[in-house]
C-alpha positions in Angstrom: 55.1 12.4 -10.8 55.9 9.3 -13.0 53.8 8.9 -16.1 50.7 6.3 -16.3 50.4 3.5 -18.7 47.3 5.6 -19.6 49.5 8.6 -19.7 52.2 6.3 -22.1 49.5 5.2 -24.4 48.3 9.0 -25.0 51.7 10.3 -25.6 51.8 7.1 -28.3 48.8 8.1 -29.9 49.8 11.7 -30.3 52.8 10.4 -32.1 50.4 8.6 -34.6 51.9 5.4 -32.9 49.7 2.5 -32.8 49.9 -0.5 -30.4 48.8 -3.8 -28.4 48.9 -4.4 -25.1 47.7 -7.3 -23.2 47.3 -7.5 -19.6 48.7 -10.8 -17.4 49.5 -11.2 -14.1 52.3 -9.5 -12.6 55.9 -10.8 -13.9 58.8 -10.2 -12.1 61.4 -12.1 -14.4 62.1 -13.5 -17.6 61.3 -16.8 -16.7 58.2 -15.6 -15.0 57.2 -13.5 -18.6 58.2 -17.0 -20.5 55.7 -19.3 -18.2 53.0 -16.4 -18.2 52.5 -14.0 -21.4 51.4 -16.3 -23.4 51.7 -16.5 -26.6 52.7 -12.2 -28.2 55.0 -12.6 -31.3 57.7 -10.6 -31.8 61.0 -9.8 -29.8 60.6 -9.4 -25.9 62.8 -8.1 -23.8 65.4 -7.6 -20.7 66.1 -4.5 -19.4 69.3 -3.5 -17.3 69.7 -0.3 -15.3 73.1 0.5 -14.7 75.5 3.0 -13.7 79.1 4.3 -14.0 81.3 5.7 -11.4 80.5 9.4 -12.7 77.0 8.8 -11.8 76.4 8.3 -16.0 73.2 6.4 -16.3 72.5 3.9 -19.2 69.4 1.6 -20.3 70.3 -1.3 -22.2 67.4 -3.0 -23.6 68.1 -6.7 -25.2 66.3 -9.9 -26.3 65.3 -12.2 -22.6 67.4 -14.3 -23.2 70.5 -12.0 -23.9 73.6 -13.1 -21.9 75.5 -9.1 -21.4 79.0 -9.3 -20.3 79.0 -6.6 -17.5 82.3 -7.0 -17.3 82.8 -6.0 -20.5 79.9 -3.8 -21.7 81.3 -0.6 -20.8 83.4 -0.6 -23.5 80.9 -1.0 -25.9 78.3 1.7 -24.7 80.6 4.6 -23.6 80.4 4.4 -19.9 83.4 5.9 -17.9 84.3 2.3 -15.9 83.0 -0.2 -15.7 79.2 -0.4 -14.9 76.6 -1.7 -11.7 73.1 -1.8 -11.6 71.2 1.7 -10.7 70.0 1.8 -7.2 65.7 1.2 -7.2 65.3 4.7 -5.9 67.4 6.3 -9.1 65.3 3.8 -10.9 62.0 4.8 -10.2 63.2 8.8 -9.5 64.9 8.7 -13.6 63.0 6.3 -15.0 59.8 6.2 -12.9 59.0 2.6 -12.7 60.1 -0.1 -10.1 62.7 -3.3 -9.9 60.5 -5.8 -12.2 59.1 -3.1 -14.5 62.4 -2.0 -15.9 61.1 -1.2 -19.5 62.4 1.5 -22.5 58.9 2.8 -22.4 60.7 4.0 -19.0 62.5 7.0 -21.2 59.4 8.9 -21.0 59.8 10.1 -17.6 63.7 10.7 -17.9 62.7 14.4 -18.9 66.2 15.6 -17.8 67.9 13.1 -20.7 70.3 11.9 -17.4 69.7 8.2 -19.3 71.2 7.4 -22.4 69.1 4.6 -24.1 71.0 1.2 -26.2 68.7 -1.2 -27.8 71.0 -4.2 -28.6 71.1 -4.7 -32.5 69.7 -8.4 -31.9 66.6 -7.4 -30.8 66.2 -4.8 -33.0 66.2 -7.7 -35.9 62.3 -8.2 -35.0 59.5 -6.2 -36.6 57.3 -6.4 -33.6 59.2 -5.1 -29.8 57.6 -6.3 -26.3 57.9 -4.8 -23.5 56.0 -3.6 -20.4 53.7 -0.2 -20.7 55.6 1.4 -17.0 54.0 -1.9 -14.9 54.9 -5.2 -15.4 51.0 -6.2 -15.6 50.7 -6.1 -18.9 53.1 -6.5 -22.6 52.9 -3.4 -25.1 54.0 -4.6 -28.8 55.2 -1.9 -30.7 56.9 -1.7 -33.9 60.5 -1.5 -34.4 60.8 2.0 -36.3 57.9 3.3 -34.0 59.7 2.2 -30.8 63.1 4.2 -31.9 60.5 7.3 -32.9 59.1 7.4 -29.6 62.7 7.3 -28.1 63.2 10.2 -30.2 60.2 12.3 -29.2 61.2 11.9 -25.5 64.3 13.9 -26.4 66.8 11.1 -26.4 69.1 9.3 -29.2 68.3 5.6 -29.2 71.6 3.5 -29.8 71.4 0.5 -31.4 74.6 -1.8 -30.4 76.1 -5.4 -30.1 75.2 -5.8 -26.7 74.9 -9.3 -26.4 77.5 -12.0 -27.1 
């Protein structure tokens, strides 16, 4: 069973992590978080699920309005070809959220580490992250250094790359 925001926000606060959510309606798409969020400071983010043909998952995570050469990215992050987007069912099975809720906060369910996590080096320029808390309902900011420790406490390696052009 997928973890709960409520679930997310205890496994934070075990880490000593502190952070802000605020709840909105549902957003589906960057231009849907631009009209909607309001005003949260700090970087917020686009998410991209893909795959390679070995079945080698990655989660990119970059600024919203990041263009990422899929042609291309492969290169940069390792991936055996080049990359397509992860089927919704791998999605929600690895990552345990849904098309639309695509967040890093996502790498708490990957408990088999089958998803290797890349924050682009962009985003990783703001103090403050943004990004949804497992629904897309609501924006958890979280600082930088205490984003990449939670990364780390889930058992993965956060990467921080040029992801973006």
């Amino acid at each position: 069973m997928p973890k709960t925001p409520d679930q997310l926000f205890a496994f934070l606060d075990g880490l000593g992590i502190a952070v802000k959510t605020v709840t909105h309606p549902p957003l589906f798409t960057v231009a849907d978080s631009q009209a909607l969020r309001g005003e949260i400071a700090g970087g917020h983010t686009k998410n991209l699920f893909l795959k390679d043909k070995k079945d080698n998952y990655f989660l990119l995570t970059v600024e919203e309005n990041a263009e990422v050469d899929l042609k291309q990215i492969h290169h940069v992050i390792g991936a055996a070809s080049r990359v397509s987007f992860g089927k919704p069912d791998r999605l929600l099975e690895l990552l345990g959220v849904t098309p639309g809720a695509v967040t890093a906060f996502g790498i708490v369910n990957d408990t088999a580490g089958a998803v290797k996590i890349i924050f682009d080096e962009a985003l990783m320029r703001h103090d403050i992250v943004n990004a949804h808390p497992l629904t897309n309902d609501a924006t958890t900011s979280i600082a930088r250094e205490d984003l990449l420790r939670f990364v780390e406490a889930t058992g993965h390696q956060p990467l921080v790359l040029k992801l973006s052009a």
